[in-house]
N, CA, C and O atoms as a GROMACS GRO file, in nm:
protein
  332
    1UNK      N    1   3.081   2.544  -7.141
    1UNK     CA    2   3.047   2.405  -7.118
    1UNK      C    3   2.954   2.396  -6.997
    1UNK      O    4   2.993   2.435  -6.887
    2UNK      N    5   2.828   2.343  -7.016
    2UNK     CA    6   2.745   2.309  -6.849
    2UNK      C    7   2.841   2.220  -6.780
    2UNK      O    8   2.932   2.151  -6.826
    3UNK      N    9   2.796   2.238  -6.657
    3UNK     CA   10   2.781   2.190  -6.538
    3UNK      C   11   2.806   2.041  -6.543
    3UNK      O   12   2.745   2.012  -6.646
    4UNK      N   13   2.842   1.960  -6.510
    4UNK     CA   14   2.821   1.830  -6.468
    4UNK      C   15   2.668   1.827  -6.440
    4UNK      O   16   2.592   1.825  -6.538
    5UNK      N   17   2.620   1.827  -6.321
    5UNK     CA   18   2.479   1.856  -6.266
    5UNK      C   19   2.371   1.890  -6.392
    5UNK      O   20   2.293   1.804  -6.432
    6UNK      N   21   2.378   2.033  -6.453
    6UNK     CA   22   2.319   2.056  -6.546
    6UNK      C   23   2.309   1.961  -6.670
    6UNK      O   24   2.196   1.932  -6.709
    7UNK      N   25   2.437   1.904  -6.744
    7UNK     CA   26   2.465   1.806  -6.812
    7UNK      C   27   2.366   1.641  -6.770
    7UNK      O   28   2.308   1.574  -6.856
    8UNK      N   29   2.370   1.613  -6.650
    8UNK     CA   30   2.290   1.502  -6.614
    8UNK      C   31   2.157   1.535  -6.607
    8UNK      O   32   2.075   1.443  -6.611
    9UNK      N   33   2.114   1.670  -6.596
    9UNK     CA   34   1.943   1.703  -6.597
    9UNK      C   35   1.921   1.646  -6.724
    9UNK      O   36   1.848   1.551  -6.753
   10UNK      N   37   1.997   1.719  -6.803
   10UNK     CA   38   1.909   1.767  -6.959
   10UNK      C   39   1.957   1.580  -7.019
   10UNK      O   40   1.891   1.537  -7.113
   11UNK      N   41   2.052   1.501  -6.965
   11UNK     CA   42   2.030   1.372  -7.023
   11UNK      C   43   1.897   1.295  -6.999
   11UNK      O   44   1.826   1.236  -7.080
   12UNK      N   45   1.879   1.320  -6.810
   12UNK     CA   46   1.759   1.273  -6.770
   12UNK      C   47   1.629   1.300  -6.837
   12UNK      O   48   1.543   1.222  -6.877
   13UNK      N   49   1.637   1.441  -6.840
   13UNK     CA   50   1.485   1.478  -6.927
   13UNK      C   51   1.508   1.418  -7.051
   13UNK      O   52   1.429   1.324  -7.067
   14UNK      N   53   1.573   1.430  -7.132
   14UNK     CA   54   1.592   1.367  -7.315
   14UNK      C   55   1.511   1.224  -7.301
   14UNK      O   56   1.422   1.182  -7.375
   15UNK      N   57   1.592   1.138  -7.137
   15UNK     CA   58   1.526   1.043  -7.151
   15UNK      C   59   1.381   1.025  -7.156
   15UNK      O   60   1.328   0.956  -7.244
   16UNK      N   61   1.318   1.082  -7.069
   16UNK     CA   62   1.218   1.075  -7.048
   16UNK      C   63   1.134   1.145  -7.156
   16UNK      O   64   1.047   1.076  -7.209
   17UNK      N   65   1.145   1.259  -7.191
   17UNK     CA   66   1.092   1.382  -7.328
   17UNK      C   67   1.082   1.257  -7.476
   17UNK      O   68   0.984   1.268  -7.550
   18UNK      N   69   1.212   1.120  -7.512
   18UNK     CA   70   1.195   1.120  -7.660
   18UNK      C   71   1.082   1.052  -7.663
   18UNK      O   72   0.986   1.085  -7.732
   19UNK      N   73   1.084   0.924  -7.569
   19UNK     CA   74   0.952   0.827  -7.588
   19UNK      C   75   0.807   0.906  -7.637
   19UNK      O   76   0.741   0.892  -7.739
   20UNK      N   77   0.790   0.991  -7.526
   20UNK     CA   78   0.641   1.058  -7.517
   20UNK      C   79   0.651   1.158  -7.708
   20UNK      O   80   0.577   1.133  -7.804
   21UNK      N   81   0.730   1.231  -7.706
   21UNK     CA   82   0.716   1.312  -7.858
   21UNK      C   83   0.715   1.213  -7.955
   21UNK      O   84   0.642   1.229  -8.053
   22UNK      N   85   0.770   1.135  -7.947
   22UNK     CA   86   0.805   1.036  -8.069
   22UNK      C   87   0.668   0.958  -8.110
   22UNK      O   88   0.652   0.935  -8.230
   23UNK      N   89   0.558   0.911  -8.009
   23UNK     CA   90   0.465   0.824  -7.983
   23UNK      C   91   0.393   0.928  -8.085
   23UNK      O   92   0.348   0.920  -8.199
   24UNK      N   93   0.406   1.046  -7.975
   24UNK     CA   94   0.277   1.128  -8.038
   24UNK      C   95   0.310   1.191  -8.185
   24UNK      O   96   0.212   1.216  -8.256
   25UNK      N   97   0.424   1.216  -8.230
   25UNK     CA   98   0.434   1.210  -8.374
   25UNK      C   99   0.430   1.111  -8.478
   25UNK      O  100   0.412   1.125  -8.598
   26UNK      N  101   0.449   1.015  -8.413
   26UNK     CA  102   0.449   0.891  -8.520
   26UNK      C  103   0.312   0.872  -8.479
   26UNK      O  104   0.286   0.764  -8.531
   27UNK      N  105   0.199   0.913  -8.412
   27UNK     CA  106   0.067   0.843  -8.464
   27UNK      C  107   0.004   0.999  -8.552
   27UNK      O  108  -0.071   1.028  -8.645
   28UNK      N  109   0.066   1.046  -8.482
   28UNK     CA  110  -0.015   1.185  -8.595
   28UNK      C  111   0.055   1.165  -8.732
   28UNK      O  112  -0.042   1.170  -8.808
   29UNK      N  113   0.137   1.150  -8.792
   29UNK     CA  114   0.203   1.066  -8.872
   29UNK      C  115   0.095   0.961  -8.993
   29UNK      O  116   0.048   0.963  -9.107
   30UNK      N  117   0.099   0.894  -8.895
   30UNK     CA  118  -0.015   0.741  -8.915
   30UNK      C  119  -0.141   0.803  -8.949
   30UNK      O  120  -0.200   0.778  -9.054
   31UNK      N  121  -0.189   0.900  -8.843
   31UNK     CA  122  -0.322   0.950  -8.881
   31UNK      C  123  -0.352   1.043  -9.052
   31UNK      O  124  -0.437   1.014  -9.137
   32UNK      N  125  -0.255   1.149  -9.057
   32UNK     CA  126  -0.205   1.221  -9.189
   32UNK      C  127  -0.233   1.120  -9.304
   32UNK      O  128  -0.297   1.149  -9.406
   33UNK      N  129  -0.177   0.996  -9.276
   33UNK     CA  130  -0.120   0.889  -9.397
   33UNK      C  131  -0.302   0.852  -9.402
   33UNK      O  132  -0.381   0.881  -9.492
   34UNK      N  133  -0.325   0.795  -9.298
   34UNK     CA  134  -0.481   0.733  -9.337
   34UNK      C  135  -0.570   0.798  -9.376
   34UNK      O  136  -0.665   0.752  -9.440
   35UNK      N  137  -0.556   0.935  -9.340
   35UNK     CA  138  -0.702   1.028  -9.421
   35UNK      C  139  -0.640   1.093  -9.566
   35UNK      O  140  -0.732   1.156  -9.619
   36UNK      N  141  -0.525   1.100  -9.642
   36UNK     CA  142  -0.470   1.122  -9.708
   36UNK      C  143  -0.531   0.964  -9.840
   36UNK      O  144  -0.588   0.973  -9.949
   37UNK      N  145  -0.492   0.857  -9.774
   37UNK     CA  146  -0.552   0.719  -9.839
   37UNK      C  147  -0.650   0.715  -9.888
   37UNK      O  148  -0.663   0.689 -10.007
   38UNK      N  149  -0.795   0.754  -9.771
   38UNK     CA  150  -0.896   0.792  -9.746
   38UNK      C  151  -0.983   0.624  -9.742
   38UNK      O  152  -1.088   0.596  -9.799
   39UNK      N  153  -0.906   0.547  -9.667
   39UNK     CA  154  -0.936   0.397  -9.650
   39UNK      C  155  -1.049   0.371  -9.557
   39UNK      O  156  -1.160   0.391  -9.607
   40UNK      N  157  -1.047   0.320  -9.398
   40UNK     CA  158  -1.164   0.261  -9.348
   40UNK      C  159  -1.200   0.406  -9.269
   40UNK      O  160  -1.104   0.468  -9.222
   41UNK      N  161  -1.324   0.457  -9.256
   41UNK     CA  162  -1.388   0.596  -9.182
   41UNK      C  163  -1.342   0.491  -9.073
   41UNK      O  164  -1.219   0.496  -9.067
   42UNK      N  165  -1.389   0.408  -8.993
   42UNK     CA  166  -1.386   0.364  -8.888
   42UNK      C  167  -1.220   0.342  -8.766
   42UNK      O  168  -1.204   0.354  -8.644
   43UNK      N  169  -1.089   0.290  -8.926
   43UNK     CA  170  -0.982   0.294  -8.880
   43UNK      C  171  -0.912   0.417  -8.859
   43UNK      O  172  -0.806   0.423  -8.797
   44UNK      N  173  -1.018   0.588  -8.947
   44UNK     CA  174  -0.951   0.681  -8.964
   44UNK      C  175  -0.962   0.766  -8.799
   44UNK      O  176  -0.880   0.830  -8.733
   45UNK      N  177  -1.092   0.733  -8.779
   45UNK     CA  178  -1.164   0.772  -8.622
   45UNK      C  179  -1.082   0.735  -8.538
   45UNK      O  180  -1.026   0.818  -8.465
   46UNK      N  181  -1.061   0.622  -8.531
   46UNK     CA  182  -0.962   0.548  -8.436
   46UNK      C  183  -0.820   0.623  -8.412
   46UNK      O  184  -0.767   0.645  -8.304
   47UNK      N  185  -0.776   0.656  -8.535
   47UNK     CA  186  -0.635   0.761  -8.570
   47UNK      C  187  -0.625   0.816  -8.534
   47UNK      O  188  -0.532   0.822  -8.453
   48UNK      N  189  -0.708   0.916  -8.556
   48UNK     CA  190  -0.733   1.067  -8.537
   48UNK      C  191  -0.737   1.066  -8.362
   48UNK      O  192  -0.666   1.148  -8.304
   49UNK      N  193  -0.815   0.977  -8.289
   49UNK     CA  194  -0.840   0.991  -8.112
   49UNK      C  195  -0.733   0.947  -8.073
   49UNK      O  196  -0.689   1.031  -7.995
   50UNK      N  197  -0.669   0.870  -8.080
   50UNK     CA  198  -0.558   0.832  -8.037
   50UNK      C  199  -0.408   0.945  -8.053
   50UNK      O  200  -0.331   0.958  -7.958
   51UNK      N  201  -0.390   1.008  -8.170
   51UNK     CA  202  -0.313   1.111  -8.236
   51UNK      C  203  -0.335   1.228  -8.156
   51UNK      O  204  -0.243   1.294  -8.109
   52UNK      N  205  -0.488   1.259  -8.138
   52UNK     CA  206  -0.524   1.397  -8.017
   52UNK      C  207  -0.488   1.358  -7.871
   52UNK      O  208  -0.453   1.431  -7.779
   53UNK      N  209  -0.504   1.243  -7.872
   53UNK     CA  210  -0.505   1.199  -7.681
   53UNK      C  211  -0.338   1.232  -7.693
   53UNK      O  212  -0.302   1.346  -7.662
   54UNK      N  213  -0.229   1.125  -7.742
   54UNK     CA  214  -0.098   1.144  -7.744
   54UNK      C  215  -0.056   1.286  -7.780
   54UNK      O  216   0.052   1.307  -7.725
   55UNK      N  217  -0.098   1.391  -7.851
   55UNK     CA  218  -0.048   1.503  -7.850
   55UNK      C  219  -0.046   1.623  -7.686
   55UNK      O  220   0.032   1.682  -7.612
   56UNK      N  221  -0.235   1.589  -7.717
   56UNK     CA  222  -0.258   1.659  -7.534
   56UNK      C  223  -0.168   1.574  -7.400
   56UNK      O  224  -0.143   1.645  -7.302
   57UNK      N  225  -0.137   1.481  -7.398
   57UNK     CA  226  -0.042   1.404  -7.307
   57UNK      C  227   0.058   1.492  -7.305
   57UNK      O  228   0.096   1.571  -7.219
   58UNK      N  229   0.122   1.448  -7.481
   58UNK     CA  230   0.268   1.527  -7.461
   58UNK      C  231   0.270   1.695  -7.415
   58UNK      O  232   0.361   1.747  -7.351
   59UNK      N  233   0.135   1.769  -7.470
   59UNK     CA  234   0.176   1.902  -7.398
   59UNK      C  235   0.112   1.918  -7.225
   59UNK      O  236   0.128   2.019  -7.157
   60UNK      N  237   0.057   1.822  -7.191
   60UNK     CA  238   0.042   1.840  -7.065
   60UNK      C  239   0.169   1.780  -6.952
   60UNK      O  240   0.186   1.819  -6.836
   61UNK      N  241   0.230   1.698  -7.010
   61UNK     CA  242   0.370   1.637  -6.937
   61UNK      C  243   0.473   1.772  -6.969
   61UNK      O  244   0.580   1.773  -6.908
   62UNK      N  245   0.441   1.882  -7.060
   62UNK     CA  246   0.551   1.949  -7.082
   62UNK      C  247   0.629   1.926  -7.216
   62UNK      O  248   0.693   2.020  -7.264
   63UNK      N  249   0.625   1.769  -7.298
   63UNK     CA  250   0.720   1.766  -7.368
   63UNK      C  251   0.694   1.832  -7.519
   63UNK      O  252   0.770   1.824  -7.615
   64UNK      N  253   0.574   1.896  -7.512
   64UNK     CA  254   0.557   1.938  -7.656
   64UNK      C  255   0.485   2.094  -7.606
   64UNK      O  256   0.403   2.102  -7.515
   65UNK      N  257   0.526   2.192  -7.674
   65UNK     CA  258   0.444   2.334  -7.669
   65UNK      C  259   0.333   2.336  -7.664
   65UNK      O  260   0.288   2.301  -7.773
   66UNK      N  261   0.204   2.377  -7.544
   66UNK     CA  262   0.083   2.377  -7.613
   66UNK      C  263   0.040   2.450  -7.728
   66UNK      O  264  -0.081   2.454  -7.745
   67UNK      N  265   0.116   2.513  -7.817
   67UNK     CA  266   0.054   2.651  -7.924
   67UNK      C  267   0.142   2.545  -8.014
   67UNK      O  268   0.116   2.577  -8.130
   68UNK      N  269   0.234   2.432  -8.016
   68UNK     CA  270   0.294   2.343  -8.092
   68UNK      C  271   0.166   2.253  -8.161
   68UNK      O  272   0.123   2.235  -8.275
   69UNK      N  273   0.128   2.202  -8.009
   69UNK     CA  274   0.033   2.057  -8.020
   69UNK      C  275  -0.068   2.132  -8.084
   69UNK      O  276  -0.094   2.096  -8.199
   70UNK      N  277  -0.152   2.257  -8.025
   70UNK     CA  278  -0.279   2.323  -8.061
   70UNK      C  279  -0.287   2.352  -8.233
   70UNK      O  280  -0.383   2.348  -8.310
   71UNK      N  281  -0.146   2.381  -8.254
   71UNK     CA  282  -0.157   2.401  -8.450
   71UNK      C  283  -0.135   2.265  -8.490
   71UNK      O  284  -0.217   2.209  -8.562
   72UNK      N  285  -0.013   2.198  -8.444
   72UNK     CA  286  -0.061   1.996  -8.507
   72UNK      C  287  -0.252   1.963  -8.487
   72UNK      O  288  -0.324   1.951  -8.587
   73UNK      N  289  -0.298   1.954  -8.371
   73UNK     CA  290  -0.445   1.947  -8.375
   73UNK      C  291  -0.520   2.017  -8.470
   73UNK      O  292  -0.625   1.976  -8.520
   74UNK      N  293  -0.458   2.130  -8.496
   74UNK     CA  294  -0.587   2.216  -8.574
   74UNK      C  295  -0.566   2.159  -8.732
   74UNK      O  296  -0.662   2.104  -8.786
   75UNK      N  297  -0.455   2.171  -8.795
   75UNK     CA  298  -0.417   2.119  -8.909
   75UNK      C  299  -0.462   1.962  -8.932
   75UNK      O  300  -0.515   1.931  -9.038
   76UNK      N  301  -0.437   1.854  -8.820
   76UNK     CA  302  -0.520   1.764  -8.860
   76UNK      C  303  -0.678   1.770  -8.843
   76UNK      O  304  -0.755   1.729  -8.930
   77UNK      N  305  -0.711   1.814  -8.749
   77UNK     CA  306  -0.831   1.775  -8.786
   77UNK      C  307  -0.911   1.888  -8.915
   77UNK      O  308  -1.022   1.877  -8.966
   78UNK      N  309  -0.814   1.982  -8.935
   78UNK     CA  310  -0.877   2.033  -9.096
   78UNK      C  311  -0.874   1.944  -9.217
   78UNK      O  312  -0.957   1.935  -9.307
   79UNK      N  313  -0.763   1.881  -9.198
   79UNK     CA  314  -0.764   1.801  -9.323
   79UNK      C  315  -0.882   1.648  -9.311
   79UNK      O  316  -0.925   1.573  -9.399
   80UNK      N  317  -0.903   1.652  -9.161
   80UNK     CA  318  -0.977   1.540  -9.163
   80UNK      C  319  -1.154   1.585  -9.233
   80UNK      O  320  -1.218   1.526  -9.320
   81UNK      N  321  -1.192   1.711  -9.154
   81UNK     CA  322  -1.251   1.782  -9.195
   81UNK      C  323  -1.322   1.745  -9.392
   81UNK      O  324  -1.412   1.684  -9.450
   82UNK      N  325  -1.192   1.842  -9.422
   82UNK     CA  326  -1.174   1.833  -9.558
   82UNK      C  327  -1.194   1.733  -9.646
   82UNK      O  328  -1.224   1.751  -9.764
   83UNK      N  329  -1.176   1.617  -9.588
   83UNK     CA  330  -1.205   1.481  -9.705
   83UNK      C  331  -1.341   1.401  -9.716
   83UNK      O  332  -1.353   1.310  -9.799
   0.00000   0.00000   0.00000
């Protein structure tokens, strides 16, 4: 069983860690869905920058792997690529 101490880190970080992963998966998410549609080029651009900015956030705060975020980035923008 941790620590008391240890136990209150890893609550503190959770707190702080779900917001930031969650943002940045649910717009990469959003982005997947809109070039998959293949609806407005203009709303898909918008997706896609916003989806890269929130991923590089989350691996520069720590909360996501950079070799995590770097294969989510590469895979979307192949498929964006692709259509």
């Amino acid at each position: 069983m941790p620590s008391k101490k240890s136990h209150r880190t890893s609550v503190k970080n959770a707190e702080y860690n779900r917001p930031i992963a969650s943002r940045a998966k649910t717009l990469l998410k959003n982005s997947m869905e809109l070039i998959e549609e293949n609806k407005d080029q203009d709303k898909i651009q918008k997706s896609f920058k916003e989806a890269i900015s929130a991923l590089d956030k989350a691996s520069q705060k720590g909360v996501m792997h950079k070799n995590n975020v770097a294969r989510k980035k590469s895979k979307l923008s192949k498929k964006l690529n692709s259509k």
